[in-house]
Structure formats: structure tokens, C-alpha cells
N, C-alpha and C positions, 0 to 999 in steps of 0.2 A: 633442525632435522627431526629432533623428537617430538615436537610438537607438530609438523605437519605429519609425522607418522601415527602419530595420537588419534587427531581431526580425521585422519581417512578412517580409522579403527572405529571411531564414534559412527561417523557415518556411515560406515556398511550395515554395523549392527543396525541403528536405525528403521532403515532399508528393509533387511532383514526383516523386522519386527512389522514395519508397516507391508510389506508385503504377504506374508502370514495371516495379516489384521485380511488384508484382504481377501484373501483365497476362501478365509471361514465364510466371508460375509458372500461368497458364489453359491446359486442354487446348484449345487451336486452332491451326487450321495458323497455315505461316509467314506466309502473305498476310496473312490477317485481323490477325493479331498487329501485323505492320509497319503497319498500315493504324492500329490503335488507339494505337501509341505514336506516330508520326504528328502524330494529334488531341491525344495528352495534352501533348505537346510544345511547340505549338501555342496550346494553352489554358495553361499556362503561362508560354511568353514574353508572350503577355498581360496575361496575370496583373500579371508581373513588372514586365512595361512599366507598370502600373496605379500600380504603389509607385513607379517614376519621376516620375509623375508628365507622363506620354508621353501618356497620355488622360486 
């Protein structure tokens, strides 16, 4: 149980990280940009909070 709760925890952040990686590498300004990693951010500690077991 703690180890597949682990495994999901690893791979969100991952995710996470590679999702981010991506957003920088989109031709848009700086606003919009900050605005989307923001949300991914966001959607994320949710996420995260989720394999907590927080909701």
C-alpha cells in the first residue's frame, strides 16, 4: 500500500516537472506563461493532496 502510494507521489511530481519543462519551452509571453504554470501548479498540489489522502 505504501509503496504503490509512493510510485503515484513520484509520478505526479514528475509530470509535474515535465509539464512545466514544457510550458517554458511555448512561444508566449511572460504573462500568459506565469498565468499557466500558476494553474499546472495548482492542479498538481491537488493532485498530490489526492494520494494523501486530503480529499
Amino acid at each position: 500500500m505504501a509503496s504503490s502510494m509512493l510510485i503515484g507521489i513520484l509520478i505526479t511530481f514528475l509530470v509535474i516537472i515535465l509539464v512545466l519543462y514544457l510550458v517554458q519551452r511555448l512561444p508566449l509571453d511572460a504573462r500568459m506563461r506565469q498565468i499557466v504554470q500558476i494553474i499546472v501548479i495548482i492542479i498538481g498540489i491537488i493532485s498530490l493532496l489526492k494520494y494523501l489522502a486530503v480529499f
